[in-house]
N, C-alpha and C positions, 0 to 999 in steps of 0.2 A: 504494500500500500504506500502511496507516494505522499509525502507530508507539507513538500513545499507551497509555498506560497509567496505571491507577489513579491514581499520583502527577498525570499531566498533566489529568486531568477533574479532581480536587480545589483545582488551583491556576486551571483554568479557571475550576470552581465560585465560588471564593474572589474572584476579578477580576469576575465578574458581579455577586455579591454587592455590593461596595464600589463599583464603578463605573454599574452598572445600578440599585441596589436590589433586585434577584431573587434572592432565598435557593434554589437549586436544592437544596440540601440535605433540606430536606420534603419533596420528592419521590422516588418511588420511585427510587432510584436505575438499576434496570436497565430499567426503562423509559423510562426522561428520555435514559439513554446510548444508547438502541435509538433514540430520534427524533432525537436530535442529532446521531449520525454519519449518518442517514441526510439528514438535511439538508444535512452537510459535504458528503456524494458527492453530492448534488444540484447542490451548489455547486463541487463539484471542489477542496474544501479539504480538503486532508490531513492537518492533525491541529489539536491545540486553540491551540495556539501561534499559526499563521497566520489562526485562526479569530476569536480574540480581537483580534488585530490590526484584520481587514478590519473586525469589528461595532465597531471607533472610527473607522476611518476612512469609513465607509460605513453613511446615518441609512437608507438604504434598506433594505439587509440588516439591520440591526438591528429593523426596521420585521416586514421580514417573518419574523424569528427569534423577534421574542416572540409574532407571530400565532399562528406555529406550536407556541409553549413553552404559550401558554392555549390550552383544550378550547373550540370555540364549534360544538361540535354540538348541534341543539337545537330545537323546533318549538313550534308552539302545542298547549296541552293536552299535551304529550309525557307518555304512561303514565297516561291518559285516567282511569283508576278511583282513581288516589291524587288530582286535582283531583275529580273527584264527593266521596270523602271530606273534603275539603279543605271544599266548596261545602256538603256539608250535613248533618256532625256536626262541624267544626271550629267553621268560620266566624259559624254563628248565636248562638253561647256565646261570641266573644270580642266581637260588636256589642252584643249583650245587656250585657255588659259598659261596653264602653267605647262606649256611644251617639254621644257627643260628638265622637270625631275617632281613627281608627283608624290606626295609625302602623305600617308594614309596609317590610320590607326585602327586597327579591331580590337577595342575594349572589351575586357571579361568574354577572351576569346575562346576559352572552352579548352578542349582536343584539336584545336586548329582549324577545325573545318570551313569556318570562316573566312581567315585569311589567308585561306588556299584558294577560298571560293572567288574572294578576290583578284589573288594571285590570275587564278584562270580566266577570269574577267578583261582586266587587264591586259592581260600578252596577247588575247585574240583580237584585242581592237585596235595595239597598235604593236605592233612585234618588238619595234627596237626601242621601244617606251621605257624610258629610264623612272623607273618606279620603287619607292622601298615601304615597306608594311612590316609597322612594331605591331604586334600582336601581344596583348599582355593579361594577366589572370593572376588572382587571387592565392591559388591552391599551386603549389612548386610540382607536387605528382602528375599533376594533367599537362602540365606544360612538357614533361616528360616523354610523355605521350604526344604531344601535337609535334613536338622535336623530330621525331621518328618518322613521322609522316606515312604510319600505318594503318589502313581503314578495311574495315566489313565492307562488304556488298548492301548493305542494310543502308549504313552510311551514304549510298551513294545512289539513292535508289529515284533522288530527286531528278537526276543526272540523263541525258541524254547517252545512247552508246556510243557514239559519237564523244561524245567530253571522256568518256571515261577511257576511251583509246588514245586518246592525245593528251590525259592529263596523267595518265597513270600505270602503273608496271603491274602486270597480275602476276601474284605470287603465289603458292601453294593455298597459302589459308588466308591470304590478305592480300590488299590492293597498294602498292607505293606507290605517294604525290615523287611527280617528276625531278628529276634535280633544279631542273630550269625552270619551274614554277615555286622551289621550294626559296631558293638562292637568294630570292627578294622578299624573302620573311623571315623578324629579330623576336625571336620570342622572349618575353622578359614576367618578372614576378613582380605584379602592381597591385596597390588598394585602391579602388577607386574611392572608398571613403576616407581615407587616412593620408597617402601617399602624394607626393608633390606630382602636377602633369607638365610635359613636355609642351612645344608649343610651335606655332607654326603650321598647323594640319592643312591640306588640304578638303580633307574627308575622315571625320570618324563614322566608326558603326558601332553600335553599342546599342544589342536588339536582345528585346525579351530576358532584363535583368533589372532593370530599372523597377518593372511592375514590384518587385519584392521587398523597396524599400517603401521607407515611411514618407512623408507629404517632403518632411525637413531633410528628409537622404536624400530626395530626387533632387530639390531646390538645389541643392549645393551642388549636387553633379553636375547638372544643366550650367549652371554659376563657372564652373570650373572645363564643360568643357567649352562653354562659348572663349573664354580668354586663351583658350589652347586650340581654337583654328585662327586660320590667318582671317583678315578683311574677306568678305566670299566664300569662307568655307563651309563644308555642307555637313551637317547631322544628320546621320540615318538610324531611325529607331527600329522597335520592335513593330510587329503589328496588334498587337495589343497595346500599344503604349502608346501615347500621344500627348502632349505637350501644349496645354489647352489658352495659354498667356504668352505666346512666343515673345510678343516685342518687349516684355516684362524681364525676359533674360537677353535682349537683344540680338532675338532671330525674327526671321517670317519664314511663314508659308511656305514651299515652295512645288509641294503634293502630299500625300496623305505619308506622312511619316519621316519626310524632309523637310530639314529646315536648314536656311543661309544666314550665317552671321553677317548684318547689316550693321555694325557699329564695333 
């Protein structure tokens, strides 16, 4: 029987915070406390006191606690008709622009599949496109995996067969991203609530993670990442996400899930 109560998640919260660096606070709270005790009763830990405990004493549980704390659901092309808009009314108006070297972000990139997705975006629309995509994420084990650039059939099922002969190696049990699509993606270990951003973007994406924070987690990411593209650069959200006060954070409009920094 679980004993906790509001007090003991906020002192949990507060020890993750200072000891982990994971502000649980941005997130929804009654969703964050629906995954968390449910991972206790997984683990047969009965409240946040003992729980706290085991993730110092134990790199493995802790291992598999922020797996489970980041979203890493996720495929190629996932929501197939916001990458067409992506591929070909976003994309030909920011090379047009910046011919010379396209500078692209996929935040709370997952297993990679994103910034591959990009990756293959990218090289078919202009081959000699000098292009680089930081790809960055929360949890250090998945990044591990997106390094590798190893994918299921499942993973790829968004995919034309046509894309998946020119982006990729079939191997015994698994599908390898090309060396030439892999070579312009830095994958790195980021908080998007804690951690300082880079700047200059041309384009970030940062789709279907947002929904999981609180009113004041989203405020401050939108805050942060407007000052981290250049004059024109474009936001692509989730398709469940939307961004309802754009010129509030100094964007507009630009289609359902795009937005252009105007200031």
């Amino acid at each position: 029987m679980y004993t906790d109560i509001r007090q003991d998640y906020a002192v949990f919260a507060q020890a993750i915070k200072q000891e982990m660096g994971l502000d649980l606070t941005f997130y929804k709270e009654t969703q964050m406390k629906r995954r968390i005790m449910g991972f206790m009763e997984k683990k047969q830990i009965k409240n946040y006191h003992a729980f706290l405990r085991n993730l110092r004493a134990d790199s493995q549980l802790l291992a598999e606690f922020m797996a489970m704390i980041t979203i890493n659901v996720t495929q190629f092309f996932r929501n197939r008709a916001k990458w067409d808009t992506l591929e070909k009314q976003v994309l030909p108006r920011l090379i047009e622009e910046r011919y010379a070297r396209l500078r692209v972000w996929s935040a709370a990139c997952s297993s990679g599949e994103e910034a591959y997705t990009l990756s293959i975006i990218l090289k078919r629309m202009q081959a000699n496109l000098n292009y680089e995509i930081l790809a960055t994420d929360l949890e250090a084990e998945i990044l591990k995996r997106a390094v590798l650039g190893h994918y299921s059939e499942k993973q790829l099922s968004e995919m034309t067969h046509a894309e998946i002969l020119t982006s990729f190696e079939k191997k015994p049990t698994y599908y390898q991203i090309k060396k030439d699509l892999q070579k312009h993606v830095r994958f790195q270990k980021h908080d998007l609530l804690m951690d300082s951003y880079d700047n200059g973007f041309d384009l970030i994406v940062c789709r279907n993670v947002l929904i999981y924070f609180t009113a004041e987690g989203k405020e401050l990411v939108y805050q942060k990442f407007q000052k981290a593209l250049r004059p024109g650069g474009i936001l692509f959200i989730g398709g469940s996400e939307q961004i309802l006060n754009p010129s509030s954070y100094g964007f507009e409009s630009v289609d359902n899930f795009f937005y252009r920094k105007i200031c």
